[in-house]
Structure formats: C-alpha cells, structure tokens
C-alpha positions in Angstrom: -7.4 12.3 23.6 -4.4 14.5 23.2 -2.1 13.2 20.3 1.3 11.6 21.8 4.5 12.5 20.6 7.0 10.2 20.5 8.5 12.0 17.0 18.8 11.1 7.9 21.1 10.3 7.2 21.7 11.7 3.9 24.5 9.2 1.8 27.1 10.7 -1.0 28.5 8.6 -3.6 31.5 9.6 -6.3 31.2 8.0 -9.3 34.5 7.2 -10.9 34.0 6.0 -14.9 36.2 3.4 -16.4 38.7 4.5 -18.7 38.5 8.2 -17.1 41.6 10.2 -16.4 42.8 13.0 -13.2 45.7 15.4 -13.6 48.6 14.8 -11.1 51.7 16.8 -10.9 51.2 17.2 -14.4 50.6 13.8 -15.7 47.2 12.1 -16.7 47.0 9.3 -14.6 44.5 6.9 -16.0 42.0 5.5 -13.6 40.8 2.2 -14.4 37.5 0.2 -13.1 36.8 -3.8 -13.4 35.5 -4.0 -16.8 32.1 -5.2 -15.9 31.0 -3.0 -13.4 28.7 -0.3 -13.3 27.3 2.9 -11.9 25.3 2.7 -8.7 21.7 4.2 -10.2 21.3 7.2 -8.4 18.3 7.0 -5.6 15.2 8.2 -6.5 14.5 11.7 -5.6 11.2 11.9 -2.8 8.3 13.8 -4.1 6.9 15.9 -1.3 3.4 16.3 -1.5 1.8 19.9 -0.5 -1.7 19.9 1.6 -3.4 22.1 -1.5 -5.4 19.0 -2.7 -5.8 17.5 0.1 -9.6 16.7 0.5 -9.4 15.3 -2.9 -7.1 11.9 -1.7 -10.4 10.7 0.4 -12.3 8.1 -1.4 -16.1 9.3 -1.7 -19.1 7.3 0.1 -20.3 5.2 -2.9 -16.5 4.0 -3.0 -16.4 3.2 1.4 -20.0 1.6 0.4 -18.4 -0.7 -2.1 -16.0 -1.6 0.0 -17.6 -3.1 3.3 -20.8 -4.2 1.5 -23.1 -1.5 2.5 -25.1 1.1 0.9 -26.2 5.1 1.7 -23.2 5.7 3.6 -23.3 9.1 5.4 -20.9 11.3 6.9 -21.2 11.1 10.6 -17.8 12.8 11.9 -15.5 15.0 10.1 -11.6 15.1 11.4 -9.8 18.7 11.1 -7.3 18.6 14.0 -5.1 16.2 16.3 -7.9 15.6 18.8 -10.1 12.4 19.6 -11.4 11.5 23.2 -11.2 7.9 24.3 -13.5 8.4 27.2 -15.6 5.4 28.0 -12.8 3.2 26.8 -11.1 0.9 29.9 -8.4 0.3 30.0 -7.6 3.3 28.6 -4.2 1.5 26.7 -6.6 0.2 24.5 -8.0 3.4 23.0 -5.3 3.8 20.4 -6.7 0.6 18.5 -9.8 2.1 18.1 -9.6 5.8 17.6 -8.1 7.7 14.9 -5.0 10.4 15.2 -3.6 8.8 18.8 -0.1 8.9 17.0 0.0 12.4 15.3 1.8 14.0 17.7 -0.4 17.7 18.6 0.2 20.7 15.9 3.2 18.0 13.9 1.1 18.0 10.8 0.8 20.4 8.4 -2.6 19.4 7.6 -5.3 16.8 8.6 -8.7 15.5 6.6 -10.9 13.1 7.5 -14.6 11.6 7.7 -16.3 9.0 9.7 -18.9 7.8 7.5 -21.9 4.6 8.0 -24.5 2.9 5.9 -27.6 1.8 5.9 -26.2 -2.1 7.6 -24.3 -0.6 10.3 -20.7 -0.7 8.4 -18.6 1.9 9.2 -15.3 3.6 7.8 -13.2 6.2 8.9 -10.5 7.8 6.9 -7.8 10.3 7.9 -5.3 12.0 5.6 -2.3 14.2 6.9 0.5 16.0 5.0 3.8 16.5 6.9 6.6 18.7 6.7 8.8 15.0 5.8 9.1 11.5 5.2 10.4 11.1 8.8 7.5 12.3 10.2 4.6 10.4 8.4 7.2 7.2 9.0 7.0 7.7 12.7 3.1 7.7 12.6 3.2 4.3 11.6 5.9 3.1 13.8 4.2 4.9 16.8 0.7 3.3 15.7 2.3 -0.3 16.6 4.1 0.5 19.4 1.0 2.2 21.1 -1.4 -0.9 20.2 0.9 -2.6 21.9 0.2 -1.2 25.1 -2.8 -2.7 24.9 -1.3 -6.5 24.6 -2.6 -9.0 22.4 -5.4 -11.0 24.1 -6.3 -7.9 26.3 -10.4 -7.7 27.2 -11.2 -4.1 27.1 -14.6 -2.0 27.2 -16.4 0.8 24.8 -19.1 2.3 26.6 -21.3 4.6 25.1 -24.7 5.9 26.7 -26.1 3.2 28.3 -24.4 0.5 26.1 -21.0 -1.4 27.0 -19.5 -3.2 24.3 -16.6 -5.7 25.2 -13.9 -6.5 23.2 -10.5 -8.0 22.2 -7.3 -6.8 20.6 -5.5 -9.0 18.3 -1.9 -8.9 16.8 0.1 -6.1 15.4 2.0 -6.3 12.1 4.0 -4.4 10.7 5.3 -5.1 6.9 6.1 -2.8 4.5 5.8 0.2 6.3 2.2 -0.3 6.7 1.0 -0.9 10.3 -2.3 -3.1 11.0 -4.4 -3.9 14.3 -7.5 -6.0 14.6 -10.3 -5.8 17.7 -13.1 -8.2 17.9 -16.5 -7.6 19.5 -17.4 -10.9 22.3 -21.0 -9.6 22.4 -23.2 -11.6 19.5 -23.6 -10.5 17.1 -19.7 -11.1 15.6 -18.1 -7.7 14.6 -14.8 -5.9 14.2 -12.9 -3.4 13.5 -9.5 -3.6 11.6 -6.9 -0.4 11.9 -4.3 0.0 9.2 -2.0 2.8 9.2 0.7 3.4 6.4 2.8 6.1 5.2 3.4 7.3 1.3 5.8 10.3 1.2 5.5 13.1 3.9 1.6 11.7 4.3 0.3 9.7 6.6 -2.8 7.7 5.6 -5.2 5.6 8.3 -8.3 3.6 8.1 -10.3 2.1 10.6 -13.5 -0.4 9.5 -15.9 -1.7 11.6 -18.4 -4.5 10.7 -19.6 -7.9 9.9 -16.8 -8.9 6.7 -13.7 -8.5 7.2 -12.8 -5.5 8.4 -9.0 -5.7 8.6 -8.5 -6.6 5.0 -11.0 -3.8 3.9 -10.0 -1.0 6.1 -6.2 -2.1 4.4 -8.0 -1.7 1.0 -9.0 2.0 1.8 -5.5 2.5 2.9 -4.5 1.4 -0.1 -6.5 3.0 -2.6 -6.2 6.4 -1.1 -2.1 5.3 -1.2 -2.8 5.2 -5.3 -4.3 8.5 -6.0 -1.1 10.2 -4.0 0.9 12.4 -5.9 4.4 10.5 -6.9 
C-alpha cells in the first residue's frame, strides 16, 4: 500500500528588565516593571536528530522477547521504504490498523528502519523508526495514524486473509494523548489474540509499534514505543 499524504508559527518575545533605562530625545527615561515579576524562560531549543545512527534506536530481539513473553525471536521482515501492501485485508479502511508506514506520506522521510520479528509462542513485534526533515512532519504521522484508523470505525468486522487462512477481526478505539497515538484489533477466532498499534513522535522522528499476541498487546507495543522514545537523542 502506497503511503498517504495528508502532510509554525515561530513566537518573539522582548524582554524588558526592571529598573532598565532607553534614551529619548536625550533623556534616560526609566522603565519600570511590577516588582515581582519575571522573565518568561526562554523555550527550549528542539534538537533535531540526524538518520546517522539510526539502526541503533531499535531495540534488539532478546529486548522484543522480554517484552511480550516470548523467547528466540527472529527477524521475519525488514522495513527500508514507505511501502506495505494490505492485500487480503477487507474492507480495505481497515488496513491502516494493522500495517506499518500507512501514514508516512511516499519519499517525506528522510530515512526509515524497521524489523518484523516472532518467537518461538507466536508473539510478534514490529518496529519502525523514521527521521524527518522536522517536528511538523513526524507530528503529522501521528495525527494521520488516528485519523486513518478512524476510517475503519470502532466496532467494524474486518478480514486478514492469508493463503488459505481468513482471520476475522475487530477494531477498537483510538486515543490520542500526549502526542502518542494508540489502536487496538482483536481476533473473534479462538484462540483470543491481538494486536495493539501505538504511534508517537519525539523530535523530527516518528516512532511505531505494532504487537500481536496472547498479553496484552496494546500496552506492550506502547512499551516498545516507549523505550525506543528513551534512547533518542535530546
């Protein structure tokens, strides 16, 4: 599936100190301010973060493994590029919950890493890293990742098919809190299984999960995000 692409104001402040004095026609004029108040702190300057390291953000397979409950995880899909297909997915709304890069609109980032990876139980977990040229960019993946799970509605049925095996499922809520986007599918077929989809932004990166499993998968799909978050350059 072809990424979509539905891609500040800058504020100035002048300071003026208590007690200070300006030059008009000649004469200091002194300038006075309320005795208590105070400088606004200046906002904090954004660290942009280059793509140079960028295979090193990715947690390894013994750290995925801890986190869903499973053990010799293994690589099975490797993410370079903007491209995922959702065929055998109906309706085809519904493939954005389910698939990675949906919201990277096609050649945006600057550069994209990621691995689909499962163990030895059947867990699985996907991560994708990408590195924008700014903030706005990496925001609007996560504010495109809930507005495109939501054109699969809450409550919708929907089908995987792979092979010769169809797998039915529902969508559940979207939240958004924090900047940090989060979707939740469950499997109707026995036995019970999920997959939770948690997309956030740090910076001019955008940083995505998706977990698919017996344990809660929402919560540990959000702790990938959120560990990968941590080792992020400012």
């Amino acid at each position: 599936m072809r990424r979509l692409s539905p891609l500040g104001a800058a504020l100035s402040a002048a300071l003026v100190l208590a007690g200070c004095t300006s030059v008009t026609g000649g004469q200091a004029v002194s300038i006075h301010q309320p005795q208590h108040s105070e400088p606004p702190m200046p906002a904090p300057a954004t660290t942009l973060v280059t793509a140079d390291a960028l295979g090193d953000w990715r947690l390894k397979r013994s750290e995925l493994g801890a986190i869903v409950s499973d053990t010799d995880m293994r690589q099975v899909k490797s993410y370079t590029s903007p491209d995922e297909s959702g065929e055998g997915i109906e309706p085809r709304a519904c493939a954005y919950t389910i698939l990675f890069q949906g919201t990277i609109p096609y050649g945006a980032s600057q550069a994209t890493v990621g691995d689909a990876n499962r163990g030895a139980r059947g867990q699985s977990v996907s991560q994708l890293i990408s590195v924008f040229a700014d903030p706005e960019l990496s925001a609007r993946v996560v504010a495109d990742a809930a507005r495109l799970w939501d054109k699969c509605p809450a409550g919708q049925p929907f089908s995987t098919t792979s092979g010769s095996t169809t797998q039915h499922w529902v969508r559940e809520t979207t939240t958004v809190v924090d900047g940090r986007a989060t979707t939740t599918i469950t499997r109707q077929e026995q036995p019970p299984r999920s997959c939770g989809h948690v997309v956030a932004a740090q910076s001019n990166v955008a940083v995505e999960a998706i977990v698919c499993g017996d344990g809660d998968s929402t919560a540990q799909a959000d702790e990938v995000v959120t560990r990968i978050v941590r080792r992020l350059p400012g």
